[in-house]
Phi, psi and omega in degrees: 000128161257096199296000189271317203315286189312254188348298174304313201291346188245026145062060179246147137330139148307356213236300185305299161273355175291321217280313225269325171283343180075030186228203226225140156286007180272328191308289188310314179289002179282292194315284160329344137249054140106009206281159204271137181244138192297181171313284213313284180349286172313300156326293183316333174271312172330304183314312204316285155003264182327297197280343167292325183280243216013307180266027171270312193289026176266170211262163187240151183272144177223184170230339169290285196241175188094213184260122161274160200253150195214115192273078195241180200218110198254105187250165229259336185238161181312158183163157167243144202248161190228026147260046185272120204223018184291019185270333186227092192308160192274356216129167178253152178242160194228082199230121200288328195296309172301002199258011173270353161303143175267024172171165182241156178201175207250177184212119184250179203055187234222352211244041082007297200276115078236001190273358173214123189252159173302129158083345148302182167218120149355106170258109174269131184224115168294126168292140171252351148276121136233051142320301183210143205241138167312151184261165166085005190243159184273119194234153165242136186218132164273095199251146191336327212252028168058046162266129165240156180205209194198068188228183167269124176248133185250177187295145180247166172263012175244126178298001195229047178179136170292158180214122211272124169223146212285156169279323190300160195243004189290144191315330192283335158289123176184162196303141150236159204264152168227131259228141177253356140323301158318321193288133138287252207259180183193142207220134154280121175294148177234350169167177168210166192210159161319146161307189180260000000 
């Protein structure tokens, strides 16, 4: 391994990684002109390694590549949102994990939570069937009359309507049934993250 290589490519100080290695910068610079590096040491650089490109792939606002976020509002309970700002996005967000959405929009209320929080943003990927949606999965749903909402779905006793259910459990939350007549678009939540 070169440790001088490894040291530029994750754009570290000798003094930043002798710290991040536990050790002296006089240490780094023996490694770095051919000097024998222990086992531990190598494992250690190794982690170092790993876990910095790990944290390359966290995501970034870009204006070139990624999914774009549209400072639009996905709410935990039915509402009509009046921001509807989806003709142009504010960015692209740029997350490898993520890059298969067709888009991030923001998410309000409470009746989510704890698995999706007030004031996060979306990662959305449009069905373009929805014919038939797996139950138990989490969806952003669009409806004829420009209601959005956020739940999980579940089985109805009637076949020709869904039953929307909240995660939080608190009394002011409970399930609603929804007519598959009524859905305009359906959208798979695919994760969510902190605002930037």
């Amino acid at each position: 391994m070169n440790v001088k290589e490894l040291r530029k490519r994750m754009n570290l100080t000798q003094s930043q990684l002798a710290e991040l290695c536990g050790v002296n910068s006089r240490t780094i610079q023996n490694w770095e002109s051919g000097g024998v590096i222990p086992d531990s040491s190598m494992k250690l650089l190794e982690g170092i390694l790993k876990e910095h490109e790990s944290d390359s792939c966290l995501p970034e606002k870009n204006l070139k590549k990624g999914v774009p976020y549209y400072n639009v509002d996905f709410v935990g309970g039915f509402d009509i949102m009046i921001n509807d700002q989806t003709v142009n996005p504010d960015y692209l967000i740029d997350f490898p994990k993520y890059n298969r959405a067709t888009c991030w929009c923001n998410i309000t209320g409470h009746s989510m939570e704890p698995e999706i929080n007030h004031g996060d943003i979306i990662a959305l990927r449009k069905i373009e069937d929805i014919r038939f949606l797996p139950l138990g999965e989490i969806y952003a749903i669009v409806t004829k009359n420009d209601m959005r909402t956020v739940k999980r779905i579940g089985p109805s006793q009637n076949p020709n309507s869904y039953m929307l259910i909240p995660t939080n459990k608190s009394p002011e939350y409970g399930p609603q049934e929804l007519m598959k007549e009524d859905i305009l678009f359906v959208f798979e939540v695919m994760g969510c993250m902190k605002r930037f």
